[in-house]
PAGU-889603 format. One record per residue (C-alpha): x, y, z. Coordinates in steps of 0.2 Angstrom, whole numbers, m for minus. Example, Ala and Ser with C-alpha at 12.3 -4.5 7.8 and 13.67 -1.06 7.14 Angstrom:
[rec [62 m22 39]];
[rec [68 m5 36]];
***
This chain:
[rec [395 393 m189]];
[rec [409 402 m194]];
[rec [424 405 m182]];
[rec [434 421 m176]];
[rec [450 417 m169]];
[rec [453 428 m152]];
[rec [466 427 m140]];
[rec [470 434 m121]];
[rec [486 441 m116]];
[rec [487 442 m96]];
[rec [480 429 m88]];
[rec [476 438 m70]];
[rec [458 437 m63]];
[rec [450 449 m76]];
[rec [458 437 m92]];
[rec [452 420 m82]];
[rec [437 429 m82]];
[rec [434 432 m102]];
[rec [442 414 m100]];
[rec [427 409 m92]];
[rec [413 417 m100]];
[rec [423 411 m118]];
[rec [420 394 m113]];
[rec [403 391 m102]];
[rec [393 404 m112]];
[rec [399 401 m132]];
[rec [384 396 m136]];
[rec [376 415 m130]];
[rec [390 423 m136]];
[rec [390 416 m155]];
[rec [370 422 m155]];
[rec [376 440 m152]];
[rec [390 438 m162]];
[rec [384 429 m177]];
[rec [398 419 m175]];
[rec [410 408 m165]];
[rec [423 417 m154]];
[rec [437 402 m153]];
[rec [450 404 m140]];
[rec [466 399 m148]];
[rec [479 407 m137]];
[rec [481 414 m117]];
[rec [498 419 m114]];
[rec [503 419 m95]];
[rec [519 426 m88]];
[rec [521 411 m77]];
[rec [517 393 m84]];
[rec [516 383 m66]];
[rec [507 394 m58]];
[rec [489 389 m53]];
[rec [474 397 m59]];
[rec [457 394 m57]];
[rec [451 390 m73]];
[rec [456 374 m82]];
[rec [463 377 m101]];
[rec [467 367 m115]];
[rec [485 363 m115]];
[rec [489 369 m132]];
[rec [481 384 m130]];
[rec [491 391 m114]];
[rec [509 400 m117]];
[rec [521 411 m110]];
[rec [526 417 m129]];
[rec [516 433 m135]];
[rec [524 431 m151]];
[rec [514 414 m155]];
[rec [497 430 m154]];
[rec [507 441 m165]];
[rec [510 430 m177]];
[rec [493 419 m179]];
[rec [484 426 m196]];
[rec [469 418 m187]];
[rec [469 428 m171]];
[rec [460 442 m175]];
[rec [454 450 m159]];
[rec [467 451 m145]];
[rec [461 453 m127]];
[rec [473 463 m120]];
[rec [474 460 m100]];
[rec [491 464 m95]];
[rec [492 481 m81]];
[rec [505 495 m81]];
[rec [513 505 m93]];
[rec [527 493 m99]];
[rec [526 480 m109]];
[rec [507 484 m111]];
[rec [511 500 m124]];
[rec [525 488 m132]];
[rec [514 472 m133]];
[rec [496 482 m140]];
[rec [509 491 m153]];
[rec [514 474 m158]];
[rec [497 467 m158]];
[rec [490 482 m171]];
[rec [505 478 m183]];
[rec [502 462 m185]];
[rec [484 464 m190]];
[rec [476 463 m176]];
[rec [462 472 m165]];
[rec [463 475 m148]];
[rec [450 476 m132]];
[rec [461 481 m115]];
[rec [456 486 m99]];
[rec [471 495 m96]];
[rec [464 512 m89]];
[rec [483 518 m85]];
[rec [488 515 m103]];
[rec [472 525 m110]];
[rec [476 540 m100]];
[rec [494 542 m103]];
[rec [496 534 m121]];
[rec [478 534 m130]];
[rec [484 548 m142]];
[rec [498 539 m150]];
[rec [490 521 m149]];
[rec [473 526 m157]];
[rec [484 539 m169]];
[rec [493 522 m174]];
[rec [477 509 m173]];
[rec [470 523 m187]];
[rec [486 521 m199]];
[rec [484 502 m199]];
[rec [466 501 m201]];
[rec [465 494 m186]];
[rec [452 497 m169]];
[rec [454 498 m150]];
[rec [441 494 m137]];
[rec [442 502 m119]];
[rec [424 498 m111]];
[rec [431 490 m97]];
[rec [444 502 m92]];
[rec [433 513 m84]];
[rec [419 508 m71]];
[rec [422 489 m75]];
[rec [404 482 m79]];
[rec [398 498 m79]];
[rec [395 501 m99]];
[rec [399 519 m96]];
[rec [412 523 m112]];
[rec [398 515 m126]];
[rec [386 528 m117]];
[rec [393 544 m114]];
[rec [403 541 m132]];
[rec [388 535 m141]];
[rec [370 535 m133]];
[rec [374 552 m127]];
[rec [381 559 m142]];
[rec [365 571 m146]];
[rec [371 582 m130]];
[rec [386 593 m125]];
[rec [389 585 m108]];
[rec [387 599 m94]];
[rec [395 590 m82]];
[rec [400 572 m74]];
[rec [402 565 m56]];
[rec [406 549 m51]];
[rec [412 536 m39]];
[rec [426 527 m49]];
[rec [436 518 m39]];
[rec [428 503 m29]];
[rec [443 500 m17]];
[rec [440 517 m10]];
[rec [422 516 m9]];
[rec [423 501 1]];
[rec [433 507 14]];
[rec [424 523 16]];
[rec [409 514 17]];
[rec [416 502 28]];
[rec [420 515 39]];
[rec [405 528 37]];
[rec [393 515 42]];
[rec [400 501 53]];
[rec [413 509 62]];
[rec [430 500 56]];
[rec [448 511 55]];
[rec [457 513 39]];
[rec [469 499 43]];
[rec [454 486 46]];
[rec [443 491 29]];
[rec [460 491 19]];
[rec [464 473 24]];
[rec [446 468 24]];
[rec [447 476 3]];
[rec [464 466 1]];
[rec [456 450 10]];
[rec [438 449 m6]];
[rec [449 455 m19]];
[rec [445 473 m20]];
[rec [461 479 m16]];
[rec [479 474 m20]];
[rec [493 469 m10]];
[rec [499 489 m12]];
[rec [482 497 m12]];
[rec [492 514 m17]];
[rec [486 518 m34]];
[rec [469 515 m28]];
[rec [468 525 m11]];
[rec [478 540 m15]];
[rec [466 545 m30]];
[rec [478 537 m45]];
[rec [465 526 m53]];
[rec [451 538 m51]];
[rec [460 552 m60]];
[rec [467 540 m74]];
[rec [449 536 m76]];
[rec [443 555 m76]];
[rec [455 558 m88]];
[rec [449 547 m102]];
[rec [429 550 m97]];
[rec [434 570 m99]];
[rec [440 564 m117]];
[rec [426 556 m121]];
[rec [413 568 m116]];
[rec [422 586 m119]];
[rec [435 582 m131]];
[rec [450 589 m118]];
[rec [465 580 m119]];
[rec [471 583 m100]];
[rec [489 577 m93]];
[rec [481 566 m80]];
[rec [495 569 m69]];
[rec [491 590 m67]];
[rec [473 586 m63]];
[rec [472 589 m43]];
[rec [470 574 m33]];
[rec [467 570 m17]];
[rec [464 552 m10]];
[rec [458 544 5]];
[rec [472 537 14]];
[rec [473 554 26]];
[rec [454 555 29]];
[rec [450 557 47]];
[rec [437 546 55]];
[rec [430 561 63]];
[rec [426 570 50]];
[rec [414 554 41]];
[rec [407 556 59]];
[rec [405 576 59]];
[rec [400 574 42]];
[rec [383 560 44]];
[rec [378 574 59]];
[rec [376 585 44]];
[rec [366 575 34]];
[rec [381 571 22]];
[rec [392 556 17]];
[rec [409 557 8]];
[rec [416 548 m4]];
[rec [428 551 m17]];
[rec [422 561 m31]];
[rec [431 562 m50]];
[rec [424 580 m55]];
[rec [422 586 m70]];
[rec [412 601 m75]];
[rec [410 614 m89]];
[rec [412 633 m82]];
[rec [413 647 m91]];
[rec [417 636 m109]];
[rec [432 630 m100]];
[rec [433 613 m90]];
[rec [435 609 m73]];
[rec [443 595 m66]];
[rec [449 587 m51]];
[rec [447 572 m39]];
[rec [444 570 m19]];
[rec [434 568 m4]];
[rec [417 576 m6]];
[rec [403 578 5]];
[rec [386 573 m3]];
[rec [370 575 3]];
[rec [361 559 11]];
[rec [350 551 0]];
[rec [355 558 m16]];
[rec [361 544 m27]];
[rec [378 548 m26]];
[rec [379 547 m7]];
[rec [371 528 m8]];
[rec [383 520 m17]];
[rec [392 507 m7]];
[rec [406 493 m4]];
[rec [414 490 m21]];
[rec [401 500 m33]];
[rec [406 512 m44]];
[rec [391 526 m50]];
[rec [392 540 m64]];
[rec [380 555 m63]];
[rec [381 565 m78]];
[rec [370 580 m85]];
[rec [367 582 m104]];
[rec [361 599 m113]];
[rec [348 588 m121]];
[rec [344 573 m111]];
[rec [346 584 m93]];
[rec [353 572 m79]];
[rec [357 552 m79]];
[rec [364 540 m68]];
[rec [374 526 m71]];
[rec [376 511 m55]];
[rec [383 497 m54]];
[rec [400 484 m49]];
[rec [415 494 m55]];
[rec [427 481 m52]];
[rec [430 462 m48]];
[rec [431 449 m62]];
[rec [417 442 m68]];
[rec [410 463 m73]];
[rec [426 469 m78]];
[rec [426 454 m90]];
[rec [407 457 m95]];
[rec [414 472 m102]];
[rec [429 463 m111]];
[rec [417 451 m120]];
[rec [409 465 m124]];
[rec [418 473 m135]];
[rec [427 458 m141]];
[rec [409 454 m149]];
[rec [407 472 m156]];
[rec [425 471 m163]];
[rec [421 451 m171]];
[rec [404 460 m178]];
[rec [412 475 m184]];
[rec [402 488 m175]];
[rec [418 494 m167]];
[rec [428 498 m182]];
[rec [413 507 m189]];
[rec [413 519 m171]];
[rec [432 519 m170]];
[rec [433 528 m187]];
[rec [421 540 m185]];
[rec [423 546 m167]];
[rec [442 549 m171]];
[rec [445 547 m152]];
[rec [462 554 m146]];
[rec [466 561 m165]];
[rec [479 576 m168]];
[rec [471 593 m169]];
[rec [463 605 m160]];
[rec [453 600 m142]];
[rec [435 604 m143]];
[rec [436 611 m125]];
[rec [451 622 m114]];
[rec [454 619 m97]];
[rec [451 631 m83]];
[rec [460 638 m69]];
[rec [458 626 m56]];
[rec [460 640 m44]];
[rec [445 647 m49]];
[rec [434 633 m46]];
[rec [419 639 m34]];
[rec [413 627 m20]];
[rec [407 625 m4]];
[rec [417 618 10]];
[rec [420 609 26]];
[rec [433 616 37]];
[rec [435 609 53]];
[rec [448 616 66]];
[rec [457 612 79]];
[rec [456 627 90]];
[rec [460 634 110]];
[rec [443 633 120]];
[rec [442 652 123]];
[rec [433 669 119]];
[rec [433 678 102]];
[rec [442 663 92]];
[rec [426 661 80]];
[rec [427 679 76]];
[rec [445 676 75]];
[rec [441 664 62]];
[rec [427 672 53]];
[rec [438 688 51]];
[rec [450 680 41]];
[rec [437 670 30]];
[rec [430 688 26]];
[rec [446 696 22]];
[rec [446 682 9]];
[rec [428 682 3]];
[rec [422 669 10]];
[rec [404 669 20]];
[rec [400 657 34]];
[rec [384 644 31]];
[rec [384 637 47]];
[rec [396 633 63]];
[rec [398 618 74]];
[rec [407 617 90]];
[rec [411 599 95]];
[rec [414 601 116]];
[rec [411 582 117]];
[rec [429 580 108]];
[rec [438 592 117]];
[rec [456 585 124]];
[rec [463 587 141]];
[rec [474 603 135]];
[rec [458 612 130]];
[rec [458 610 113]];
[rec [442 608 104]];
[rec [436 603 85]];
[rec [426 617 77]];
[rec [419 615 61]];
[rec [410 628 50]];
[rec [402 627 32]];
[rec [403 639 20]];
[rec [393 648 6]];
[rec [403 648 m14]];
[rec [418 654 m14]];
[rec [433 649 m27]];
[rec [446 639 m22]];
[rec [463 652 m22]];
[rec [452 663 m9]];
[rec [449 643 2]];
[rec [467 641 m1]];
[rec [472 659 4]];
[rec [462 658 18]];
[rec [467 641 26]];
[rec [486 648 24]];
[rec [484 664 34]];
[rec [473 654 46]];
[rec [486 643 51]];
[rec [493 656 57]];
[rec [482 662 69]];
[rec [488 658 89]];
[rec [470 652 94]];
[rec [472 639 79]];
[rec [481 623 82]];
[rec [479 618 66]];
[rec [468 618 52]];
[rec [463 600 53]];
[rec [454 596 36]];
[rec [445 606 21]];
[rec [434 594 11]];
[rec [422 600 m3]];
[rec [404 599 m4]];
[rec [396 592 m19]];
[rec [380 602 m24]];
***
């Protein structure tokens, strides 16, 4: 049978992995591919350090270059995270004739237009399956199967170190500290959990989804973001009473011909699908013009599914389907977005507010006054006297009817303000 030469650069627990499913399931893989996929190179930063697949001697290196320059190489699995030397390195790879499957979700977001822009000029392809939702195979469908539609709108759960702690917490109790360590401990979360808990990776991810579904070429760093390192326990709590559970939610919507996005902590109604995704899944809802709504579930991280989707489109790339797709779809190319963005400030929503306020008369109409002033009308209001601390203050929480988001923000300014309000403790969305 005949044989494509691949390779692996970045040799962490996603490139083991594609190591492993390269090796133990050839055989599989040749069927699909028509052909042998022969491992001829993974290059490591570190030579002695242990890993926990066994490799060929001759086919382990620390020397990218051996990659760049092997005619017979002619896929590149590239594994390695961050900004610098990925872009370097995948450059590299393209010029020297080769095409290239990453996982690197950061690299899409902030580079895709000049790597795909330079992938066309060579004749070359780029894969990026795995870079968002891991084994989820959300990139081929939304670019692809769904293609028949104008996407209406998208929701998901893409990180699954947040979703783990929040579940973690929302159903069995544990603090922030213990579901963080408990995330670093299986391999969920990194030593510095940052990019994961503070909304990073789930914008970065947003960002290239709203490409592929709208056409928008959004800076992913002026999409709002919130994560979940400053949520309150209390308000999981407050939040279940109300029949919801939060997680956090990558947004993205069509309003008016112009696009919405942002990412953060949103209440869900329980048992919409949504709300029941837990520990380390990711989940996509998305609502076509054509096809109406579809949900998409299942492990969006780890490294046997994020390296599902790796072989992937290492298969489609030895085959050819991907060259065929990449050409045609002219993903990240100069010209004209399909789609504008919108205000974010004029994003309606419902919302959470919980309060910290003095025990005493005429504080809710306080309240409700100001919320008026701004046009915002009250759902529903919860007084929490159970909570209340020994200087009389006592949680209040009140949902709201739509409203857009400059009248919330207005609002919860001037509010602050108020004597009988200590603080304004948390404003959360709540996902229709």
């Amino acid at each position: 049978m005949e044989k494509t030469g691949v390779a692996i650069v970045g040799m962490g627990t996603v490139g083991a992995g594609v190591a492993r499913l390269l090796y133990d399931q050839g055989d599989r893989i040749a069927r699909h591919a028509g052909r042998k996929l022969w491992l001829t190179h993974a290059v490591v930063r570190d030579l002695k350090k242990p890993r926990d697949i066994d490799l060929p001697a001759d086919v382990v290196t620390d020397d990218v270059q051996k990659v760049i320059d092997d005619d017979s190489v002619k896929v590149v699995a590239q594994l390695i995270g961050g900004i610098e030397p990925a872009r370097t390195i995948m450059l590299k790879l393209l010029e020297a004739g080769k095409d290239v499957v990453t996982a690197n979700k950061a690299l899409m977001a902030q580079h895709g237009p000049e790597l795909f822009d330079r992938a066309r000029q060579l004749g070359r392809a780029i894969a990026f399956e795995a870079s968002v939702a891991g084994g989820i195979p959300i990139v081929a469908n939304i670019s692809q199967c769904l293609s028949a539609n104008q996407i209406v709108s998208l929701q998901g759960i893409l990180n699954g170190t947040s979703n783990y702690i929040i579940t973690r917490m929302d159903l069995e109790g544990a603090s922030y500290d213990e579901a963080v360590k408990e995330a670093q401990e299986l391999g969920y979360a990194e030593a510095d959990p940052s990019m994961d808990v503070d909304g990073t990776d789930a914008v970065q991810k947003l960002a290239i989804l709203s490409h592929l579904a709208f056409g928008a070429r959004p800076d992913w760093t002026k999409i709002p973001k919130r994560g979940i390192d400053q949520l309150d326990e209390a308000d999981l709590r407050y939040a279940r009473q109300l029949g919801f559970r939060v997680k956090l939610i990558a947004y993205s919507k069509l309003v008016g011909g112009k696009l919405q996005l942002l990412v953060g902590p949103m209440l869900i109604k329980i048992g919409t699908p949504l709300a029941e995704v837990r520990a380390n899944y990711n989940a996509v809802s998305a609502i076509g013009d054509a096809v109406g709504p579809v949900f998409f579930h299942g492990q969006g991280a780890g490294q046997m599914p994020t390296a599902s989707a790796v072989v992937a489109d290492m298969i489609d790339m030895a085959v050819g389907r991907t060259k065929i797709t990449f050409e045609t779809l002219e993903l990240w190319a100069e010209g004209q977005t399909r789609v504008d963005m919108g205000d974010p400030g004029d994003l309606e929503g419902k919302f959470y507010l919980r309060f910290d306020v003095k025990d005493e008369p005429n504080v809710l109409a306080q309240i409700a006054g100001v919320l008026g002033k701004h046009e915002i009308s009250i759902a529903s209001v919860y007084q929490h006297d159970g909570d209340a601390t020994t200087e009389g203050i006592v949680p209040l929480v009140i949902v709201t009817h739509l409203s857009a988001e400059k009248n919330a923000s207005s609002a919860i300014k001037e509010l602050d303000q108020l004597d009988c309000v200590k603080k304004v403790a948390e404003r959360l969305r709540i996902l229709d």
